[in-house]
N, C-alpha and C positions, 0 to 999 in steps of 0.2 A: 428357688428355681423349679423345683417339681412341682411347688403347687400352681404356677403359671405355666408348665406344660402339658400337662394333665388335661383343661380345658380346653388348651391350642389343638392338642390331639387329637383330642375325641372332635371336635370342631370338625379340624381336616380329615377324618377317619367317615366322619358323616355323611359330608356333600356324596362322594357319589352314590349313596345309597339307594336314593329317590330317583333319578334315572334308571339303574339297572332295574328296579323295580319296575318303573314306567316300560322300557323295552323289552322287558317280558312278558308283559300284560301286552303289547303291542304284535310281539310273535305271537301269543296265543290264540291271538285276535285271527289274525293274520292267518295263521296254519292252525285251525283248531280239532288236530288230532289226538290220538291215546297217547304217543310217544310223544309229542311237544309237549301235553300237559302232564306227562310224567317228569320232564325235564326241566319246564318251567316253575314246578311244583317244590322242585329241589332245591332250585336259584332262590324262591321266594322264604321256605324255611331257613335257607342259610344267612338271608338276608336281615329276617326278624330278628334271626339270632344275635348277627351280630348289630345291629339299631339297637337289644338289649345289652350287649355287652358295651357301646359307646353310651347309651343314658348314665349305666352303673357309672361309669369313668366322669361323667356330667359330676352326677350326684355327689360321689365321693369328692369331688373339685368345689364344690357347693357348700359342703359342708363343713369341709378342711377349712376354707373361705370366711365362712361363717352367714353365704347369703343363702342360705335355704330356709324360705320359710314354709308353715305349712298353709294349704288351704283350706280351712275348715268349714265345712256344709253339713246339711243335714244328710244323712243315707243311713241304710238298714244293713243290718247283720247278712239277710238273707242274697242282698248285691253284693256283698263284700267275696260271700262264700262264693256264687256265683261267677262272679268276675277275674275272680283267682283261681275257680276250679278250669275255666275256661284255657286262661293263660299256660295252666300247668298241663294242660291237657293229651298236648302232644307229648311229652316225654314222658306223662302216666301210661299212654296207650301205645305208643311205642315199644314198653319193656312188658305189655301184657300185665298189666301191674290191676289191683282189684281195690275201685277209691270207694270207702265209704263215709257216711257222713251222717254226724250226729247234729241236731241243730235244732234253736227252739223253733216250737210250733207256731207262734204265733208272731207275728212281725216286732222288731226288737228296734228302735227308732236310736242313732248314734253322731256324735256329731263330735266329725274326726276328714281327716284329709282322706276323700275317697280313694282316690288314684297311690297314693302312698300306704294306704292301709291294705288296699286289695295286693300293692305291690311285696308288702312282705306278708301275707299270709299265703301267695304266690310262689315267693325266692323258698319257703318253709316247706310245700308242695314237692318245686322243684328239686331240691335237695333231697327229699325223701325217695324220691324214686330215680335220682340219678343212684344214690349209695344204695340202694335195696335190690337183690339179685332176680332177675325177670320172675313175671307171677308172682309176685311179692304182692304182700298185704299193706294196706295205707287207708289210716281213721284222721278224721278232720273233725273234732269234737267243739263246738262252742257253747263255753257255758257263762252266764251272763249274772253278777254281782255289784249291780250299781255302786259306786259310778265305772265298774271294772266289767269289760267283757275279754274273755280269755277263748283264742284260738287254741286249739291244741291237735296236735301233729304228731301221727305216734306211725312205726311202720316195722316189720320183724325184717328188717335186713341186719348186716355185718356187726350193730351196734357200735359203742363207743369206748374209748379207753379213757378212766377218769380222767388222768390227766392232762387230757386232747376237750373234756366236757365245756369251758370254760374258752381255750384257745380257738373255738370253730369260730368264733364271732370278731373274730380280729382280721385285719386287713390283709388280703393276699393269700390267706391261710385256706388250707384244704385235708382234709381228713384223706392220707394214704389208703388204696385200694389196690391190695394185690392182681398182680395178673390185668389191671383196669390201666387204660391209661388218662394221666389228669386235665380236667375240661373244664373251659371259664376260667375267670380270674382269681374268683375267688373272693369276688367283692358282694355275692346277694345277703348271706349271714351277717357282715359288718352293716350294711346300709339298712335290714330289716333289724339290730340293735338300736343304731342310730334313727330309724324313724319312730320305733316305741318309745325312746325317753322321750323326744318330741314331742309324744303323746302322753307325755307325762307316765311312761309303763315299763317295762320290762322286758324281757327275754331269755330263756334260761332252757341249755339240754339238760336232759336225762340219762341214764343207758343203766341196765343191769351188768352190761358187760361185752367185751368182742362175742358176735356170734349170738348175742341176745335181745337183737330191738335196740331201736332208744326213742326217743322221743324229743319235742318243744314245746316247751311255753311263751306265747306272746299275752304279754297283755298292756291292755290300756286303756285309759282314763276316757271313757267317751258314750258311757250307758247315756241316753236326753241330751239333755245341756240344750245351747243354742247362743 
């Protein structure tokens, strides 16, 4: 029964997204002031947000299911980075947060489902700088070992409790933040595990310890190919 209401949900959680979007792109039309595009500005972030939290609920339904397949094409390291610095972009720059980024120089050619590969080196992003305290430091390192390219995601916020290291990637689950309170589902860590075995790879934190950084490993199978 959950896993038939899972998709009903998010299904009906969906529809009115695209309207409300439509009539505030239509007010701003309309009255295109400081104050309506501060207002409308706000409707549309909330909006994205949650369109990201009903795909997650999609996906997780998808895969429960066992109908998720990937779509595999050709694309480059340097889109992947790209496309996921993009996504994470707002909640980097929101908390003043400093992204940097280590990446090969020369174009890296992979062939792996674009949209789900950008989407968890993305969910890896966003998690770094949701748990990392404002002005926080955040490194995006890709290093590249045929047939294995390996994102890596490191950032000095609260860090980790070993025995939380392994549980972040499980359904629903959320690593406690004092004084914080808890945001999202709690589904981008499980669905960015489940899209790297996909890719035939992996995913794995780190942490030296609460109060010391931690880090992830994503990786997967996708240096060439075709």
């Amino acid at each position: 029964r959950k896993d038939e209401f899972l998709p009903a949900l998010a299904h009906e959680l969906r529809n009115p997204l695209a309207p409300i979007s439509n009539a505030m792109a239509l007010l701003q039309r309309q009255n295109p002031s400081a104050q309506m595009g501060k207002l409308t500005g706000i409707v549309e972030r909330q909006v994205r947000h949650l369109k990201r939290l009903v795909d997650d609920l999609l996906d997780i339904a998808r895969i429960t299911n066992g109908k998720l397949e990937l779509q595999r094409s050709m694309t480059r390291v340097d889109k992947v980075v790209q496309h996921a610095v993009e996504i994470a972009q707002e909640g980097i720059t929101s908390r003043a947060h400093q992204l940097s980024i280590e990446a090969p120089g020369t174009p890296v050619d992979l062939y792996a489902d674009h949209v789900r590969l950008v989407q968890c080196v993305a969910n890896l992003l966003v998690n770094a700088a949701k748990f990392t305290p404002p002005r926080g430091e955040i490194t995006l390192s890709v290093k590249v070992a045929p047939p294995l390219v390996q994102f890596i995601v490191r950032d000095n916020g609260k860090g980790l409790d070993a025995e939380f290291q392994d549980r972040i990637f499980s359904m629903f689950s959320q690593s406690p933040t004092v004084g914080e309170p808890t945001t999202g589902l709690g589904l981008g860590l499980h669905l960015t595990r489940a899209f790297a075995q996909l890719h035939g790879g992996t995913v794995t934190a780190w942490s030296e310890g609460p109060g010391r950084g931690r880090g992830v490993t994503l990786r997967v199978a996708a240096v060439g190919g075709g």
